[in-house]
C-alpha positions in Angstrom: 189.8 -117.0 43.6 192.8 -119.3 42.0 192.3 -119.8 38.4 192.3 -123.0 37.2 194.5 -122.5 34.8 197.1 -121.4 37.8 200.1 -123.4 38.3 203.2 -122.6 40.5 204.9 -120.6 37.5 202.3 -118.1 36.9 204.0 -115.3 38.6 207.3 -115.8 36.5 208.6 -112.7 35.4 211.0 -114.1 33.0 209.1 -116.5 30.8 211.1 -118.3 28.7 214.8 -118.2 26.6 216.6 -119.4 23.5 219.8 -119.2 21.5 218.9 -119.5 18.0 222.2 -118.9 15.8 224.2 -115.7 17.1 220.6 -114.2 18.2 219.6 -114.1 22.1 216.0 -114.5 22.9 213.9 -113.9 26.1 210.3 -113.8 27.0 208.7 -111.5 29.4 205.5 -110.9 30.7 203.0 -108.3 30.9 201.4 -110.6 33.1 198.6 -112.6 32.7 194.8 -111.6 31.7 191.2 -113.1 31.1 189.3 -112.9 28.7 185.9 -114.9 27.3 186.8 -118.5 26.6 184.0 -118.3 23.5 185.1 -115.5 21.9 189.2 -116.8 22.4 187.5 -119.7 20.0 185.1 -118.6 17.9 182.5 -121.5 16.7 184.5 -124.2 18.3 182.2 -126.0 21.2 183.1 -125.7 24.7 183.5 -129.3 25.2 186.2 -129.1 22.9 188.3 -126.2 23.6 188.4 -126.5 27.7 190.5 -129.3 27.6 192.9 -127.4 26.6 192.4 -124.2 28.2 190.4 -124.2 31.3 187.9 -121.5 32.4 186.5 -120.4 35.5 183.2 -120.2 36.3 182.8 -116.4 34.6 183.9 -118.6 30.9 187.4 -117.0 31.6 190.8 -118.1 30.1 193.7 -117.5 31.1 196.4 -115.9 28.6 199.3 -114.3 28.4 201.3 -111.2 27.5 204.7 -112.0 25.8 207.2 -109.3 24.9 210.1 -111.2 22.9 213.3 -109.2 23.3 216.0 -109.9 20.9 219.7 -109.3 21.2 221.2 -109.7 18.3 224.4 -108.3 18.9 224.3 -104.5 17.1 220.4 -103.9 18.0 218.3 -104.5 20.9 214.6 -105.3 19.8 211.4 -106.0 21.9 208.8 -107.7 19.7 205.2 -106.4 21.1 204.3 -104.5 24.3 202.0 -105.7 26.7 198.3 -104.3 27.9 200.5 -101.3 29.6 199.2 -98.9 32.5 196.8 -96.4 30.3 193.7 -98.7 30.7 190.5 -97.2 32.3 189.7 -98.9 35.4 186.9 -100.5 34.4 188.6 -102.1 31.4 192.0 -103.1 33.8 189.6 -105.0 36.3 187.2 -106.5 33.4 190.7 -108.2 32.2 192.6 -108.4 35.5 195.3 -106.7 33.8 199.1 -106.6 36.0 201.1 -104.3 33.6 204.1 -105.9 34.5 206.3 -105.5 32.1 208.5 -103.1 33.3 208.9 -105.2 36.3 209.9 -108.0 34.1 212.7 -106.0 31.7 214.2 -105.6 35.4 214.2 -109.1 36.3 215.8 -109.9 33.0 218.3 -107.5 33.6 217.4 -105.5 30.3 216.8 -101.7 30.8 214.1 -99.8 28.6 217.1 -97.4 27.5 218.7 -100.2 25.8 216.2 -101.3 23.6 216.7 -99.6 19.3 213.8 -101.6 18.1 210.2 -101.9 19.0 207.8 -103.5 16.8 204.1 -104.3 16.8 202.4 -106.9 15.2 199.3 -104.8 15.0 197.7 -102.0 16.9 195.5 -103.4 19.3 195.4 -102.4 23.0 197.2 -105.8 24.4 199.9 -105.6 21.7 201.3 -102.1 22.0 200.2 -101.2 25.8 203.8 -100.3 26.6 204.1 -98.4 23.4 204.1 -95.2 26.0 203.4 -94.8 29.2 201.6 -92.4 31.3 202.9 -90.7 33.9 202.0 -89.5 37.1 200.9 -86.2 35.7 199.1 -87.2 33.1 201.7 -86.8 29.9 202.0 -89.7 27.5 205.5 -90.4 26.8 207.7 -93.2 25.3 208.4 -96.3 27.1 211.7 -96.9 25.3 212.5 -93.3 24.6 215.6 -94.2 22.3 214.2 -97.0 19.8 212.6 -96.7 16.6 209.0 -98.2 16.4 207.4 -99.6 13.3 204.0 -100.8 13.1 201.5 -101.0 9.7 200.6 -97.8 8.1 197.2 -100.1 7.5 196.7 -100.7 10.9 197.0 -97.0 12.3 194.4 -96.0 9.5 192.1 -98.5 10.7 192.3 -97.5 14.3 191.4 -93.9 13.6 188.6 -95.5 11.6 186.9 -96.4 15.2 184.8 -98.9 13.4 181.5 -100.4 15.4 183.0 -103.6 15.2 186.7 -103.3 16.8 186.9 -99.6 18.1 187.2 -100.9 21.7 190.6 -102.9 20.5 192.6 -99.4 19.0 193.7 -96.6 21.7 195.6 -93.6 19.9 198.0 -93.0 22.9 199.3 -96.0 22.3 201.2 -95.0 19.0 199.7 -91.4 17.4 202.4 -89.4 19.9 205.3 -91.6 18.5 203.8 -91.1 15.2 203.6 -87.4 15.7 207.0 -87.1 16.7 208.6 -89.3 14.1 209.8 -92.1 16.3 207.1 -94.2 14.8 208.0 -96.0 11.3 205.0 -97.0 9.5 205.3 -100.0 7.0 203.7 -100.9 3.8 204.1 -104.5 4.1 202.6 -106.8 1.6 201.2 -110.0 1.3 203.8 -112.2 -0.1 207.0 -110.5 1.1 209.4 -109.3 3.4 210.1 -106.3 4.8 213.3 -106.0 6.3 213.5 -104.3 9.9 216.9 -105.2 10.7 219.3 -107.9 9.2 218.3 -111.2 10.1 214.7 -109.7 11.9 211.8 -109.4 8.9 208.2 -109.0 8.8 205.4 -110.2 6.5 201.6 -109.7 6.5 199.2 -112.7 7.2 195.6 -111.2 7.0 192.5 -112.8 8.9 192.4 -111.3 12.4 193.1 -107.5 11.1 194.3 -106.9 7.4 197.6 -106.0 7.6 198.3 -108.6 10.8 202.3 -108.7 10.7 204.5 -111.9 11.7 207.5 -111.6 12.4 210.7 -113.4 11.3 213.9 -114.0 13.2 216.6 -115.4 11.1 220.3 -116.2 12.4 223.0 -119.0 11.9 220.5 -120.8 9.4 217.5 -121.4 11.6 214.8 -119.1 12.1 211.6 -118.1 14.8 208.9 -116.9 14.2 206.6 -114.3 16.4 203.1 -115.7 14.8 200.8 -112.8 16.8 197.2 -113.0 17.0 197.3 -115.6 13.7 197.6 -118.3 16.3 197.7 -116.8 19.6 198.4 -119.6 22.0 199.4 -123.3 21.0 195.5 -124.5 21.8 194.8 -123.0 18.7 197.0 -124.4 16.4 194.0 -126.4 14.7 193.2 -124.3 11.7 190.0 -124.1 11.4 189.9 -123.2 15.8 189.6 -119.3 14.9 188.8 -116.7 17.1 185.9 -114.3 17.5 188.1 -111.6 17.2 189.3 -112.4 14.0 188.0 -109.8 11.6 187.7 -112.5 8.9 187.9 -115.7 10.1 188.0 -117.5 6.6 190.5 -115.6 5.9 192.4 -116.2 9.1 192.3 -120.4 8.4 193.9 -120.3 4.9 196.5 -117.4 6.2 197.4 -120.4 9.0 197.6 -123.5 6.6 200.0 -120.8 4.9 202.2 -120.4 8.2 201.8 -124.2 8.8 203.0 -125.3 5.9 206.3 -123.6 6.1 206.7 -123.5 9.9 206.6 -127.5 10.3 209.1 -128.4 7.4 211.6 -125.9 8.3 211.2 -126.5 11.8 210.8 -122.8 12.9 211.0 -122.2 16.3 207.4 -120.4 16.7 206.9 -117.9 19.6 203.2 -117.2 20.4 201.9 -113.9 22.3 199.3 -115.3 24.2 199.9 -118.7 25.8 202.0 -117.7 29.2 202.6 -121.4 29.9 204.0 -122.4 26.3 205.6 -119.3 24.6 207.3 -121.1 22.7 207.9 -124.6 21.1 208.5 -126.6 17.5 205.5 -127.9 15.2 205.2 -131.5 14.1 201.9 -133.3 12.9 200.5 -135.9 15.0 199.3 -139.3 14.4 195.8 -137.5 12.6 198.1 -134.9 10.7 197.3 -132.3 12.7 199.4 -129.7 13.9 200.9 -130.3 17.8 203.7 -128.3 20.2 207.0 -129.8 20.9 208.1 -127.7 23.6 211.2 -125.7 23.3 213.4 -127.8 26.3 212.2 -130.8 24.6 213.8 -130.2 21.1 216.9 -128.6 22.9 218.1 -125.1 21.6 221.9 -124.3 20.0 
């Protein structure tokens, strides 16, 4: 059955693009997935939150999977992987996953090969899916066998924890064999700073929905974007205080996105999130209430 959420441009492969200073960006899809409206929005009623993103009759929303690639001109970098195909079955139909995104490098004409630099907000299952791959005889190799990954030293630590709480969000064959053979960088990001990857691509640490969750920063020609993650996964959550059940401390998570907002708006940061497959990407302002609200992309006009 259709989701309501469905509209003609579901399907896209190739989700969205911008030029932002000498730096190409494009969106694409690991498809979309479902998951439980409720837990998307924590405490926030259900009257509230359906208006802007519809369930179906199993509480469902729909959200997406967005892998930012960017060009800058000496490095190729993807920005997070999708769900991938090492999923059990169960889990793939529970979330309707479509692991498309190598079907979606394709239709951008970008080949895995090319990509130097992979990086991953954080470790859970729908952000570094595509890490590796499996193949058809069962080996666990790399997806984009000549970049250099880098993900939080904190966050691989906390996956082998396999805590009650969030062991269900960390698979190890999504990072350990990279780690194992050295093609995995792990970062000590701090609170407060910037890490360099790349010049003019940077990440720093906003805690709330893991504790070493990593934005990250593109910067080029004077203007920047910025890949917020799971700190504000789709623009229907842009309210503050509209954390998710995820979030591993949600108190936390609202002060760590007044400390986002408060930059993002004034600057005018081009802000891509992972999660919303129908708005990937758009400017801040405040409304008439002072709240935080997307100005698409195309509406702003990019340069």
């Amino acid at each position: 059955m259709r989701h309501p959420a469905e509209t003609d441009d579901t399907q896209a492969l190739v989700r969205g693009h911008a030029a932002l200073g000498d730096f190409d960006l494009t969106i694409l899809t690991d498809g979309w997935f479902l998951l439980d409206g409720g837990a998307m929005f924590g405490v926030v009623p259900k009257t509230l939150w359906e208006k802007r993103a519809p369930a179906n009759d199993l509480n469902q929303i729909l959200l997406g999977l967005n892998t930012v690639v960017v060009r800058t001109g000496k490095h190729t970098v993807a920005i997070e992987t999708g769900i991938g195909n090492k999923l059990p079955e169960k889990l793939r139909a529970i979330y309707a996953a479509k692991h498309l995104l190598p079907k979606s490098f394709h239709a951008a004409g970008i080949r895995p090969e090319e990509v130097d630099i992979v990086i991953n907000s954080h470790l859970h299952f729908d952000h570094c899916g595509w890490n590796t791959v499996r193949t058809e005889d069962g080996r666990v190799i790399p997806t984009f066998p000549n970049a250099r990954y880098f993900a939080h030293r904190g966050e691989v630590e906390h996956g082998h924890m396999q805590l009650d709480r969030d062991r269900i969000s960390y698979s190890g064959a999504n990072y350990d064999p990279l780690i194992e053979t050295g093609q995995m960088t792990l970062l000590d990001a701090r609170v407060g700073s910037a890490t360099e990857i790349v010049p003019g691509i940077s990440v720093e640490v906003f805690p709330g929905h893991t504790a070493q969750l990593m934005a990250i920063m593109i910067d080029s020609g004077g203007r920047r974007a910025c890949y917020v993650s799971d700190l504000i996964p789709t623009s229907a959550h842009l309210e503050p205080t509209w954390v998710m059940g995820y979030d591993l401390d949600p108190l936390t998570s609202i002060e760590e996105r007044k400390r986002l907002l408060g930059r993002a708006i004034p600057e005018k940061w081009l802000v891509l999130f992972t999660h919303d497959h129908h708005h990937p990407m758009g400017y801040l302002e405040l409304d008439r209430r002072g709240k935080p609200q997307l100005v698409p992309a195309g509406q702003v006009g990019m340069g």
